[in-house]
Phi, psi and omega in degrees: 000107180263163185325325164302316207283306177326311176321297188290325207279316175307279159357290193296292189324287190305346202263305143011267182308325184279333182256359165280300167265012171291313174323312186298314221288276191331319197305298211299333171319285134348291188302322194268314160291342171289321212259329189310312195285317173314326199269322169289354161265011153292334153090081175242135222290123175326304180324308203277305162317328177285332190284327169295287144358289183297300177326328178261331163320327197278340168311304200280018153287313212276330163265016185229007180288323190295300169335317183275324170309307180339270155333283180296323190295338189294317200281329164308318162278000186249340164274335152301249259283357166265340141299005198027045157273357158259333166289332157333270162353302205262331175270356171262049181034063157247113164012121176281343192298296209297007188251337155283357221266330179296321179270004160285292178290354140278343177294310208293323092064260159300345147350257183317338183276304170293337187283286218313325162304288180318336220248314175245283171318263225308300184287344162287336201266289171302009159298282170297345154296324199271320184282326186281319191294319201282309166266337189267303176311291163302309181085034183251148177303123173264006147284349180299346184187145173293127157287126160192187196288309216243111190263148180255194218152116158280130197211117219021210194275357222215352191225133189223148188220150177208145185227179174246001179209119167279116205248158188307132168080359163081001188286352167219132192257150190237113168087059175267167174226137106296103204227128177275154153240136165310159188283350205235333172069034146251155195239157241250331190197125179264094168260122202236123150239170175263014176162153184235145192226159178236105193254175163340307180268341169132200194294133155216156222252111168267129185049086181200186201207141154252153172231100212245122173253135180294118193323303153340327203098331172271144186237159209244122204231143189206124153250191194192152203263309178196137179223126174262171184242174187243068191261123168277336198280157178250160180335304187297332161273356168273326175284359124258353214249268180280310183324132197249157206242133153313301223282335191263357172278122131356148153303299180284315169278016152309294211266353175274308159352290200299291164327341169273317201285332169301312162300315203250033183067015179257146194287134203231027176297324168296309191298316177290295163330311161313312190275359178252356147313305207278334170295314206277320192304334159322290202309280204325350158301342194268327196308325196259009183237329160310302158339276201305328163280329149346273200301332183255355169236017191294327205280333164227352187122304191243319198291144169227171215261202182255170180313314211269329180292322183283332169312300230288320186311315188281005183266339189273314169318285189303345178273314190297319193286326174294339160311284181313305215270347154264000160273331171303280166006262170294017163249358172275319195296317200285337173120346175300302185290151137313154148317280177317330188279287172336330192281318211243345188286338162284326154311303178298336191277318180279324179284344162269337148324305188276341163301333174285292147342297193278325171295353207246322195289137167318114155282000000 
C-alpha cells in the first residue's frame, strides 16, 4: 500500500466519516419528530424511546451509507482538484485507476460491512425495535402472539393456531393448523385449512379437514369446503402483530422461508425480491463511487466541481437510485418483474450509467 494510495484513502475516510454523519444526525432527526408526538400519546418512557432509536440505527446506516460513498467520492475529488492535487497526479503520469483504486477499496470495504449488517445485524435489531414500539412503547400485551416465521395464536382457552402465511394487510391467513385440546391438554382434534379470510360475518376457514382422535386411538377425518372460525382478532392485528416481514429475518431464515413457501405451493415473490434486494443493495457502494468519479472528472480528466455542485449531484443520484429501486421492487413483489431481475436491475442500470460515464472521461 503506497503512500498516494493512503494518503487519498485517509482523505476519503474522513470526508466519509462527515457525510455519514451529517446524514445520520438529519435522518435521524427527521425520524424522531414524525415519530415523538405518537410516542407521547402513550405516555411512553424517555429510555424506551431512546432505545427504540439506537435499535433503528444500524437500518438506517444501511440505507444512508451508499448516499455518504456518493458524496464524499463527490467531495473529495472537487477538493484535491481545487487543490490542483489531481493535476499534479495525472501530469506525473499516475493513472485514473490508480488514482480511484483508493476509493474503490473503501466502498467494497463498505460493501461487505452492509452484506454483514443486512444478513444478521439489521433484522435483529428491527426485530427488537418492532418489541419496544409495541410493547414497551404502545402497551400492547406480548401474550397475544409469537412473532416467528410460522406464528402461533391463542384462541379461547383449550386451541392454539399457527399459520404459514399473512397476506398484505392481514385479511388472509394461508396454511393454518389448529390444534383443539382435551380438558387434560392433550390433544383431542387437528383442524388443517389452505387459508382463512376475514369477511363480514368474520373469520372463515377454506378447503380443510378435522382429524378427531378417537379414545381408541384411531382418528377420524372429515372435510369441509368453508367453515367459519371463532377468531377474535381482526385483519390489523395480523398485520402488525404477526405478518412475517423480511427486513426482520436472517438471510438464512429468508431464505429457508422461501424454500418451505415453494414447497408447499405458495406464492414466494415478495419474499424472494426483498432478498436479492437486500443481496444487491451493498454492492451499489462500488456503484456510486464509479458514478462520483464520472461526474467529477467528465469534463476534463482532472478537473472536479464545487462543494455545493457535489452535494446537489449526489442528493439528485441518490433520489433517482431510490426511485428506480423502489418502483423494481414493488413490480417483483407484485410478478411484472422476475425477482431477480427486480432485486438487481437498478444495480445494473446505475453501473451501466457510470460506465458510460467514465469511458467519456479525457484521459
Amino acid at each position: 500500500m503506497g503512500i498516494l494510495f493512503r494518503y487519498l484513502l485517509r482523505e476519503y475516510a474522513k470526508i466519509f466519516a462527515m457525510c455519514f454523519a451529517g446524514l445520520m444526525t438529519i435522518y435521524l432527526v427527521v425520524d424522531f419528530f414524525e415519530k415523538l408526538r405518537r410516542f407521547l400519546r402513550y405516555d411512553a418512557e424517555a429510555v424506551y424511546i431512546a432505545a427504540f432509536f439506537v435499535l433503528r440505527t444500524p437500518g438506517i446506516s444501511f440505507q444512508i451509507a451508499p448516499l455518504a460513498v456518493l458524496m464524499a467520492t463527490l467531495l473529495t475529488l472537487g477538493i484535491l482538484s481545487r487543490n490542483h492535487e489531481i493535476t499534479a497526479m495525472r501530469s506525473a503520469g499516475i493513472s485514473l485507476f490508480r488514482v480511484a483504486s483508493p476509493f474503490l477499496f473503501f466502498a467494497v470495504l463498505v460493501g461487505l460491512v452492509l452484506l454483514a449488517f443486512s444478513a444478521t445485524v439489521i433484522p435483529l435489531a428491527n426485530a427488537r425495535a418492532e418489541y419496544v414500539k409495541t410493547v414497551n412503547i404502545e402497551k400492547k400485551s406480548p401474550s397475544m402472539s409469537l412473532k416467528a416465521p410460522q406464528p402461533w395464536v391463542r384462541i379461547g382457552t383449550r386451541t392454539l393456531m399457527n399459520f404459514e402465511l399473512v397476506e398484505p394487510g392481514g385479511a388472509v391467513l394461508r396454511g393454518l393448523r389448529l390444534y383443539h385440546l382435551s380438558p387434560s391438554f392433550q390433544v383431542a382434534e387437528i383442524t388443517e385449512a389452505r387459508e382463512a379470510r376475514y369477511t363480514s360475518s368474520g373469520w372463515i376457514l377454506y378447503s380443510g379437514s378435522h382429524r378427531t382422535i378417537l379414545p381408541d386411538g384411531t382418528i377420524r377425518t372429515t372435510e369441509f369446503e368453508r367453515e367459519p372460525i371463532g377468531l377474535s382478532q381482526i385483519p390489523e392485528d395480523f398485520s402488525t402483530w404477526l405478518s412475517v416481514e423480511s427486513d426482520m429475518m436472517t438471510f438464512r431464515d429468508l431464505r429457508a422461508y422461501i424454500d418451505r413457501l415453494s414447497k408447499d405451493g405458495y406464492s414466494f415473490a415478495r419474499f424472494l425480491t426483498d432478498y436479492h434486494g437486500r443481496l444487491a443493495f451493498p454492492f451499489v457502494t462500488v456503484i456510486m463511487v464509479i458514478v462520483g468519479l464520472a461526474l467529477s472528472l467528465r469534463r476534463s480528466g482532472s478537473r472536479g466541481g464545487s462543494m455545493a455542485i457535489g452535494i446537489g449531484q449526489a442528493l439528485v443520484i441518490g433520489f433517482f437510485y431510490w426511485s428506480t429501486h423502489s418502483i423494481a421492487i414493488a413490480l417483483g413483489r407484485s410478478g411484472v418483474l422476475a425477482p431477480i431481475m427486480a432485486g438487481w436491475i437498478t444495480n445494473l442500470v446505475f453501473l451501466s450509467f457510470g460506465l458510460y460515464l467514465l469511458l467519456r472521461v479525457r484521459y
